[in-house]
C-alpha positions in Angstrom: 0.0 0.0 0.0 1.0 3.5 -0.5 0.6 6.1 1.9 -1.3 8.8 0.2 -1.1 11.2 3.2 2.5 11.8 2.5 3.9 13.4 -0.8 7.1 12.1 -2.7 9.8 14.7 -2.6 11.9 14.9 -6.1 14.7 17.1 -5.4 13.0 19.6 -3.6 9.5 19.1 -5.6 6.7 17.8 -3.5 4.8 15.1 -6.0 1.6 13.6 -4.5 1.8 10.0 -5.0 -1.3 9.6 -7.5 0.6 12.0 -9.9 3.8 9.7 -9.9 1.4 7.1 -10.6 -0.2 8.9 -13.3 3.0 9.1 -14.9 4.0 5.8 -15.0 0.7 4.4 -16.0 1.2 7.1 -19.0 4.9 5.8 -20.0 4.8 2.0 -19.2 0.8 0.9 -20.2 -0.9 4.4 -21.8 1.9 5.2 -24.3 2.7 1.2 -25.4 -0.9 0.7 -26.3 -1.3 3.5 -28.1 1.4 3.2 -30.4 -0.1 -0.8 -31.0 -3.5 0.9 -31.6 -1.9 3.4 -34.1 0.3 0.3 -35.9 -3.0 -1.8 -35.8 -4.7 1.5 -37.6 -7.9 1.4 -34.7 -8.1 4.6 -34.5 -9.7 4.7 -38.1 -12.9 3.6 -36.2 -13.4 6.4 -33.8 -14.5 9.7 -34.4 -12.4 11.7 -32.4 -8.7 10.5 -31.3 -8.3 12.5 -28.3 -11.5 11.7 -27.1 -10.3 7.8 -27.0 -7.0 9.2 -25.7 -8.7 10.3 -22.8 -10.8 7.4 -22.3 -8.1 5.1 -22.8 -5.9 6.8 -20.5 -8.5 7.2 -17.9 -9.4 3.6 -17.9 -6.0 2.5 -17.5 -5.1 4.8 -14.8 -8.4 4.0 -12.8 -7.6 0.1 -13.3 -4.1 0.8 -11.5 -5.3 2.8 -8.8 -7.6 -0.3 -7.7 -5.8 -2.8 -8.4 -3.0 -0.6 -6.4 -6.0 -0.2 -3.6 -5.8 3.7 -4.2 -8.1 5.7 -2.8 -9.2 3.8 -0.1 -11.9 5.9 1.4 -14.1 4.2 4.6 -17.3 5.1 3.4 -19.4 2.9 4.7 -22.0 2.0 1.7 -24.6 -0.6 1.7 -23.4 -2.5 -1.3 
């Protein structure tokens, strides 16, 4: 687990730690797949590439941060 309560310092920059995640999840899984998707020419089938960009970049980034357990709220739901 990562502590989110605590930022990472980078010589002398304070980085929270879901920004450093962010940016690994954009160099080692966002940036791999979409050069694949632009070899495999997918993009011909949407509308709008930054729009699937975003999506894609979203997803992947949200997929880390649970598999990670990150953010772990207490928020006591019924379901």
């Amino acid at each position: 687990m990562i502590d989110l309560s605590s930022d990472l310092d980078l010589m002398g920059v304070f980085v929270p730690p879901v920004g450093m995640i962010g940016i690994v999840v954009f160099l080692l899984l966002f940036l791999p797949i979409r050069l694949l998707m632009m070899r495999l020419r997918v993009y011909r089938l949407f509308w709008h590439r930054g729009l699937v960009d975003v999506c894609l970049y979203s997803i992947l980034l949200g997929a880390t941060l649970l598999v990670l357990g990150l953010p772990r709220a207490d928020l006591n739901l019924p379901f």
